[in-house]
N, C-alpha and C positions, 0 to 999 in steps of 0.2 A: 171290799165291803161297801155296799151302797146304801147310805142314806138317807132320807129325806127330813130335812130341815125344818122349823116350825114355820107355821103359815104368817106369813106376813099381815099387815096391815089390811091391805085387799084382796086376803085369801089366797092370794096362790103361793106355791111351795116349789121349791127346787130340791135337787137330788145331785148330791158330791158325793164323789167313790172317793174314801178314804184308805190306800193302799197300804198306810201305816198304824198304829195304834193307841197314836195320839193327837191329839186336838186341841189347838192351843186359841185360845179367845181374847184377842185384846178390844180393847175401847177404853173409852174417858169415862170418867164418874158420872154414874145416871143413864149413860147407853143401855143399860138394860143386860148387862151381861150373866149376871146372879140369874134373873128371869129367865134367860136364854139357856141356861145349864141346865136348870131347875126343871123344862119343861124337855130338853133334849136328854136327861138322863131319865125320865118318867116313859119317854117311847122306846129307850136302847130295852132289850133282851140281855144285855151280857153284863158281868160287873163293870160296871163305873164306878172310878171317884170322883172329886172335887181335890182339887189345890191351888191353895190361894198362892201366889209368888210372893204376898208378902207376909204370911202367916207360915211358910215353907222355910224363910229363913230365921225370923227373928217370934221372942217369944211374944206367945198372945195370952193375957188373962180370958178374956169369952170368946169359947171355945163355938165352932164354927158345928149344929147340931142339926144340918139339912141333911136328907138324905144324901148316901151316898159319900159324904164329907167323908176325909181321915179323920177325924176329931169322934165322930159319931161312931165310924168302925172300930178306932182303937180304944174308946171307953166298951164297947162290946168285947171285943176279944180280951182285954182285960178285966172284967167279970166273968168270962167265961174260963178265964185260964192262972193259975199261978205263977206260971215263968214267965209272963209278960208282965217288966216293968211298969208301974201307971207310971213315975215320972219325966218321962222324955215332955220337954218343954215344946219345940215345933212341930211342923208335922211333916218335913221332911226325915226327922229324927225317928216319928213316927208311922209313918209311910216305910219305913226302911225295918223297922222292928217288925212289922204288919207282916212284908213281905217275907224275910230271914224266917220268922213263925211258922209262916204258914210251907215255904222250902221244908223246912227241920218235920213237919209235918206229913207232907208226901214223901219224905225220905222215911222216915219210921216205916209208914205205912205199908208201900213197898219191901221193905226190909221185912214185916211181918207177914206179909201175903205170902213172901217166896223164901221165907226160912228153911220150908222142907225140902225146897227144889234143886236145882242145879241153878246156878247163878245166871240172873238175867239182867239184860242190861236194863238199863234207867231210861224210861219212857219219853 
């Protein structure tokens, strides 16, 4: 998958083939990394999250409400759903709930498309 990075200071932009399906962004406080996310997940096409490394481990009272965040997706799917927990405290916890859901989900699915058929496998 190729890329193109946000435009720098003096306009110009580069392009990184991303062969895997994750992106990891370090820097120091103030680098501008929040910014950097913020503006690279506004050009992706496909889902993105956010996870913060230190809000994935240990619990946070304010709760991270950018787009894209775990925090913002799993207060959605718990409105939208009853067997999702609201209280998983991080959002590795939640990140994990998200995923398992949303698994449990294309397995029903599947399950119900091909009830009448001969058994197919799993896409």
């Amino acid at each position: 998958m190729k890329l193109q990075l946000p435009p720098r200071l003096d306009g110009s932009r580069d392009t990184i083939v991303a062969d895997n399906r994750r992106i990891i962004v370090i820097g120091a406080n103030g680098a501008g990394k929040t910014r950097f996310t913020e503006r690279f997940i506004s050009e992706l096409d496909s889902p993105v999250f956010r996870l913060s490394a230190l809000k994935a481990l240990y619990r946070c009272d304010t709760p991270d409400n950018l787009p894209g965040s775990i925090d913002s997706r799993y207060v959605e799917a718990t409105s939208q759903s009853s067997f999702i927990r609201s209280d998983n405290a991080t959002q590795f916890e939640r990140l994990t709930t998200l995923m398992l859901y949303d698994e449990v989900l294309n397995l029903i699915a599947h399950k119900v498309t091909n009830a009448d058929s001969k058994p197919v496998p799993l896409p």
